[in-house]
PyMOL commands that place a pseudoatom at each C-alpha (Angstrom):
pseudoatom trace, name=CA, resn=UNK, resi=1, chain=A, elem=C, hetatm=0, pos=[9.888, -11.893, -50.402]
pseudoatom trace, name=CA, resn=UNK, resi=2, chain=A, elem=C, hetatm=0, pos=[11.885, -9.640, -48.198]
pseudoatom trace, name=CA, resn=UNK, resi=3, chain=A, elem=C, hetatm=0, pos=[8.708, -7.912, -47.085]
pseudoatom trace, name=CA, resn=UNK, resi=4, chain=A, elem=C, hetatm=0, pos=[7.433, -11.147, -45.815]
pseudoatom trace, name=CA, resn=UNK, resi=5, chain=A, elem=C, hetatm=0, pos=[10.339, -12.297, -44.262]
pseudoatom trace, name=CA, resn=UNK, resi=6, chain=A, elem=C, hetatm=0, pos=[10.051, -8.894, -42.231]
pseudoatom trace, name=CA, resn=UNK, resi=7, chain=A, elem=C, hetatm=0, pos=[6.430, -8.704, -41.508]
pseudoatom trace, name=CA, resn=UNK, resi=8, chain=A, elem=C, hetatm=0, pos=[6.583, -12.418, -39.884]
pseudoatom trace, name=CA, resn=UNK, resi=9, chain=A, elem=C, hetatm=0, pos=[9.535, -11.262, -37.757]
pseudoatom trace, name=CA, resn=UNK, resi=10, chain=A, elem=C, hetatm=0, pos=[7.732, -8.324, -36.184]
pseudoatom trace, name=CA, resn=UNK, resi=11, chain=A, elem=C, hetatm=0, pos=[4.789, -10.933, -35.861]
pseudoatom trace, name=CA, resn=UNK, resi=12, chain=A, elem=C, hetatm=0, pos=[7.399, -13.250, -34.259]
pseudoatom trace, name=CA, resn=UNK, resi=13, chain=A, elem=C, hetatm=0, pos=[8.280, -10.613, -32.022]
pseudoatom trace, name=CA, resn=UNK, resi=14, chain=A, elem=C, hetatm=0, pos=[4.756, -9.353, -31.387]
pseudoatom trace, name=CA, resn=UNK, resi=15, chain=A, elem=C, hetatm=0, pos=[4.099, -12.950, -30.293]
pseudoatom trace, name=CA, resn=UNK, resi=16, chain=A, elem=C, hetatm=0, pos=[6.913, -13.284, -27.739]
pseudoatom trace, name=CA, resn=UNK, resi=17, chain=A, elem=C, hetatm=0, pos=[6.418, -9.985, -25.601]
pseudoatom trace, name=CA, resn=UNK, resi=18, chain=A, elem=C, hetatm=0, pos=[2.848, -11.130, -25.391]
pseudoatom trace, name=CA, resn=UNK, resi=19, chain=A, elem=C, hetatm=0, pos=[3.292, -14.112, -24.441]
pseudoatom trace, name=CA, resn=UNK, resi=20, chain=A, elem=C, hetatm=0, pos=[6.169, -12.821, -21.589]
pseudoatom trace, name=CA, resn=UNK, resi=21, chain=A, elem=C, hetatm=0, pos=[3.959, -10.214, -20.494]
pseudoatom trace, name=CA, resn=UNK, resi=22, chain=A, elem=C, hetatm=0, pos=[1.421, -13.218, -20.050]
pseudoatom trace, name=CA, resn=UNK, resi=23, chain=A, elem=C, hetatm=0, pos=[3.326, -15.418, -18.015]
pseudoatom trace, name=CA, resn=UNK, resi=24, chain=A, elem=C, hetatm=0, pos=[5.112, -13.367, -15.908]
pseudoatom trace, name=CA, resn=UNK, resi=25, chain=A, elem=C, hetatm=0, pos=[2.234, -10.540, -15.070]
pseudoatom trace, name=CA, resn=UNK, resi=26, chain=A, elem=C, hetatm=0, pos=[2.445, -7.460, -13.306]
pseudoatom trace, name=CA, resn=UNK, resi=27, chain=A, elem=C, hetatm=0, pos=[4.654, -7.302, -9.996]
pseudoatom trace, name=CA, resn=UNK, resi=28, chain=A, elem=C, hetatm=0, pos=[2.411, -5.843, -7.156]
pseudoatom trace, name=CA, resn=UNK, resi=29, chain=A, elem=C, hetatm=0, pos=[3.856, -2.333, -5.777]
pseudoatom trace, name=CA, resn=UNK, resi=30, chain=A, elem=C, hetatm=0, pos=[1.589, -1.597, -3.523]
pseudoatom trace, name=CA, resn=UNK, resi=31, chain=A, elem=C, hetatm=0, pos=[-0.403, -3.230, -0.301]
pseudoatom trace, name=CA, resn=UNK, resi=32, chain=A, elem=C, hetatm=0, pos=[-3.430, -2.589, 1.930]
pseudoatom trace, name=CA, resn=UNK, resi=33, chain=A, elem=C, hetatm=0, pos=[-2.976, -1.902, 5.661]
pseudoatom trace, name=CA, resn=UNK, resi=34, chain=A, elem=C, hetatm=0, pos=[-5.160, -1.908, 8.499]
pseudoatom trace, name=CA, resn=UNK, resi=35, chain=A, elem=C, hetatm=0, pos=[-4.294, 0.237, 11.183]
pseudoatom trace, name=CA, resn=UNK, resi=36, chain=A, elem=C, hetatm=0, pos=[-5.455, -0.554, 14.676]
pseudoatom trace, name=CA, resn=UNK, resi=37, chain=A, elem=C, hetatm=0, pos=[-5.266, 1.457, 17.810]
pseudoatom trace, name=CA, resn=UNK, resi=38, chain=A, elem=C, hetatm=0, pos=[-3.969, -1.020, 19.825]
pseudoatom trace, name=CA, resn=UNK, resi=39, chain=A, elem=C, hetatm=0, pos=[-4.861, 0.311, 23.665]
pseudoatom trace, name=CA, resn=UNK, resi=40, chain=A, elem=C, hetatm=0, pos=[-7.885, 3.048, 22.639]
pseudoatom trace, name=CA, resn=UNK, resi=41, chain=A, elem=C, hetatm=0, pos=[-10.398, 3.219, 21.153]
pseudoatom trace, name=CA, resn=UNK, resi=42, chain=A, elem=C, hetatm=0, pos=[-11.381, 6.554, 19.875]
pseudoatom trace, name=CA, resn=UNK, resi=43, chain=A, elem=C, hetatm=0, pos=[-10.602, 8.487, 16.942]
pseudoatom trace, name=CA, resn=UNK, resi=44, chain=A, elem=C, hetatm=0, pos=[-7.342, 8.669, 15.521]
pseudoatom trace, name=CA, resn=UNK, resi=45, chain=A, elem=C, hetatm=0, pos=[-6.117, 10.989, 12.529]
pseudoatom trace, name=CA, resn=UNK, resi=46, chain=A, elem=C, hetatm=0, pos=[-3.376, 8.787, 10.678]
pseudoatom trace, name=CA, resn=UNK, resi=47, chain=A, elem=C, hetatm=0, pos=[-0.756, 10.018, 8.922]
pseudoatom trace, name=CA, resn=UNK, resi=48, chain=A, elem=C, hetatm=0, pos=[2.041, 8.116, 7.135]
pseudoatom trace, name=CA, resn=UNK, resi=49, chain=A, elem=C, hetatm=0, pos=[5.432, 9.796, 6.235]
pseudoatom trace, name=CA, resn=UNK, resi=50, chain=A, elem=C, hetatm=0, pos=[3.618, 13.135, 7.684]
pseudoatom trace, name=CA, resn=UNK, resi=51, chain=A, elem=C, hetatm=0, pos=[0.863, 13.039, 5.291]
pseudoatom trace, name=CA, resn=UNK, resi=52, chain=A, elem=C, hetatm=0, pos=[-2.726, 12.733, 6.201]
pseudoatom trace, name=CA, resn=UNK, resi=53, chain=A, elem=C, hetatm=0, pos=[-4.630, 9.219, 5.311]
pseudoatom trace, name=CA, resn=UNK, resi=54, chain=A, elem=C, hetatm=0, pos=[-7.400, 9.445, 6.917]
pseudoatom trace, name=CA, resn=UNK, resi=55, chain=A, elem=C, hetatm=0, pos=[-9.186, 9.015, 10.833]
pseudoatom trace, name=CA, resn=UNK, resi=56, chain=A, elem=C, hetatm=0, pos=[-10.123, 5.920, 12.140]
pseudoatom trace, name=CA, resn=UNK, resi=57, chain=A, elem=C, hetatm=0, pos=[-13.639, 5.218, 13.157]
pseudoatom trace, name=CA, resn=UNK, resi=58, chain=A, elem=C, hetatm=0, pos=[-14.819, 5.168, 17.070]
pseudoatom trace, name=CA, resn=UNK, resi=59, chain=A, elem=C, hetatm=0, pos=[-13.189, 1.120, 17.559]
pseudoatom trace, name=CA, resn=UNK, resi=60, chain=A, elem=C, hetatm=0, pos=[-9.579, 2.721, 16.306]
pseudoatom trace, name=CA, resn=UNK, resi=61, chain=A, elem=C, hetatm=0, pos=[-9.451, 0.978, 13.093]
pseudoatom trace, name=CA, resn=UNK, resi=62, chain=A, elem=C, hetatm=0, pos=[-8.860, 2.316, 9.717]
pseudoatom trace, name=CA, resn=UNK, resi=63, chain=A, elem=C, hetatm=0, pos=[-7.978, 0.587, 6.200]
pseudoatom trace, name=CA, resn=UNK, resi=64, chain=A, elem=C, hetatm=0, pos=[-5.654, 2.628, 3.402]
pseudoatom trace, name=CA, resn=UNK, resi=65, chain=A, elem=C, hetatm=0, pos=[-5.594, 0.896, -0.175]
pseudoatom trace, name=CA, resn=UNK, resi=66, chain=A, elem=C, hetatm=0, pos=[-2.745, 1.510, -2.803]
pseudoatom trace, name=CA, resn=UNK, resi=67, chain=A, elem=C, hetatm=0, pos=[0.228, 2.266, 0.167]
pseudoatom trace, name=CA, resn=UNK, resi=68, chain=A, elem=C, hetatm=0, pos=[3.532, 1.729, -2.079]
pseudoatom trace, name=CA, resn=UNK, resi=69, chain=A, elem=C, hetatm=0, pos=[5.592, -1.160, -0.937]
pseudoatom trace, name=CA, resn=UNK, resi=70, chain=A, elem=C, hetatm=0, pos=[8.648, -0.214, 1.450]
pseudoatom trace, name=CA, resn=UNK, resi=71, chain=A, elem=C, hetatm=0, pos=[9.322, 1.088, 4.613]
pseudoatom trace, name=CA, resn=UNK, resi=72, chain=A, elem=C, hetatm=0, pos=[6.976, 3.749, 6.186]
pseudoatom trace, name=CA, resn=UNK, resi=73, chain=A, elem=C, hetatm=0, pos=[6.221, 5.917, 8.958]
pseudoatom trace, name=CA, resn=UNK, resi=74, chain=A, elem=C, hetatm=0, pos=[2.873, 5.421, 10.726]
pseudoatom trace, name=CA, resn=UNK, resi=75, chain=A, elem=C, hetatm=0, pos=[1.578, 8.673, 13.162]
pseudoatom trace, name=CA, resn=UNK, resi=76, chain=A, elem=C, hetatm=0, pos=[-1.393, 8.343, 15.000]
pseudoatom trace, name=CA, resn=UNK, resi=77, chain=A, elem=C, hetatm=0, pos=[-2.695, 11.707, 16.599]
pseudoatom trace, name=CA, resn=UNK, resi=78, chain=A, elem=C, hetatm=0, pos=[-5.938, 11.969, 19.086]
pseudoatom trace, name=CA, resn=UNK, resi=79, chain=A, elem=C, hetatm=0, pos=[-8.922, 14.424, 18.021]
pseudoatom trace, name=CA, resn=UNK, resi=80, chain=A, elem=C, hetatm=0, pos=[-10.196, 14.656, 21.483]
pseudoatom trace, name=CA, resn=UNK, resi=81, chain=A, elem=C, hetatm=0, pos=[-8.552, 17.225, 24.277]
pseudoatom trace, name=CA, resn=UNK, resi=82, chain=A, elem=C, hetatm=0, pos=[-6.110, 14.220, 25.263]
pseudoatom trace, name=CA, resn=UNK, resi=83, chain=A, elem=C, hetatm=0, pos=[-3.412, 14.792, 22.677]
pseudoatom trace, name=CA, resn=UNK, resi=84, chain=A, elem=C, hetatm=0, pos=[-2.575, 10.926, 22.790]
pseudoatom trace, name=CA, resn=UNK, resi=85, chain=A, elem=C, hetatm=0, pos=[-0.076, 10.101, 20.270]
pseudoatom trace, name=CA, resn=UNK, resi=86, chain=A, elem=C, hetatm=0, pos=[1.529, 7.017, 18.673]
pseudoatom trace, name=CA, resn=UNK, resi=87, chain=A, elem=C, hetatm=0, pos=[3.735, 6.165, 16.195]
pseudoatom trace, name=CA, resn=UNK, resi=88, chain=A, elem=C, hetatm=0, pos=[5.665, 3.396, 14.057]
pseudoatom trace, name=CA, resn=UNK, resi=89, chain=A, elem=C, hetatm=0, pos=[8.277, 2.379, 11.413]
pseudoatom trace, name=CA, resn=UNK, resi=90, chain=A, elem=C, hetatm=0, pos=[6.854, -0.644, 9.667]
pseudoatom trace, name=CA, resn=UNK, resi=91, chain=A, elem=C, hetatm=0, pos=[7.679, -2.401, 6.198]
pseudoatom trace, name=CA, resn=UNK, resi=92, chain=A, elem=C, hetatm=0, pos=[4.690, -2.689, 3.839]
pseudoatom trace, name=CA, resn=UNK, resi=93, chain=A, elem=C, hetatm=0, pos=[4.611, -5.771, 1.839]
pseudoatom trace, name=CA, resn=UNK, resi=94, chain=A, elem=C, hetatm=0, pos=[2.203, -6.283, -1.098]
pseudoatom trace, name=CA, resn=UNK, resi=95, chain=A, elem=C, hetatm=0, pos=[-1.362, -7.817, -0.120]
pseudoatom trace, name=CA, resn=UNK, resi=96, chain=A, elem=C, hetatm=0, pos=[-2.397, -7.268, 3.234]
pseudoatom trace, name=CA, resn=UNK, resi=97, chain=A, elem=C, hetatm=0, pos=[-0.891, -5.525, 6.131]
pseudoatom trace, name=CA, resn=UNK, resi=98, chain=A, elem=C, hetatm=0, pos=[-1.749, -4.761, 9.757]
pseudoatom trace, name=CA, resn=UNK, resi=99, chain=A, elem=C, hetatm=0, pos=[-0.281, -2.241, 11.320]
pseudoatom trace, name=CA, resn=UNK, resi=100, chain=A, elem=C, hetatm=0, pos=[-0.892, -1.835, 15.571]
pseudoatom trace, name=CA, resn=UNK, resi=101, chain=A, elem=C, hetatm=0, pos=[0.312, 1.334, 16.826]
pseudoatom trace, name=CA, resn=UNK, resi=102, chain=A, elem=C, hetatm=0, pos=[0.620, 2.151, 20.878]
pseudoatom trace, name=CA, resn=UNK, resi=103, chain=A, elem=C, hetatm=0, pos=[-0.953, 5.676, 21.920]
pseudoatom trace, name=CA, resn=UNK, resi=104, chain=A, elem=C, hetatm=0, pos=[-0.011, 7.366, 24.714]
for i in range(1, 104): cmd.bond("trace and resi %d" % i, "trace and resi %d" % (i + 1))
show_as sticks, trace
zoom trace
């Protein structure tokens, strides 16, 4: 008797989280931006927080997936013999961000 008593109490249990995890879901931590060289286009090697992302393609533009939500710094460095440079602080939300940086 005990036993069952026990065993539908861990089912109860069981039940519950499941059904929490269920309606409430997974919070988002992390959000897709789109960088865009706002007065060049060229490429750009971007780096956020000082660590390489990626390079933009020949309009300027470049799209990084999985970026943690928070505040981050955005670099922008020229590959040609120009050494153009831009940066920015910018909050990432979850979902979609665009972020416009300024070279000069």
């Amino acid at each position: 008797m005990k036993k069952n008593v026990l065993i539908k109490g861990i089912l109860v249990l069981v039940v519950i989280a499941l059904l929490t995890i269920g309606f409430v879901g997974c919070i988002p931590t992390t959000g897709t931006v789109y960088i865009s060289i706002a007065n060049d286009n060229w490429w750009y090697n971007i780096y956020i927080g000082g660590v390489f992302q990626g390079q933009t393609n020949a309009a300027g533009n470049l799209t990084i997936y999985n970026v943690p939500i928070g505040n981050h710094y955005f670099q922008a460095y020229d590959t040609s013999w120009w050494n153009l440079y831009g940066s920015k602080w910018q909050y990432i939300n979850y979902g979609s961000n665009t972020v416009t940086i300024w070279v000069y």
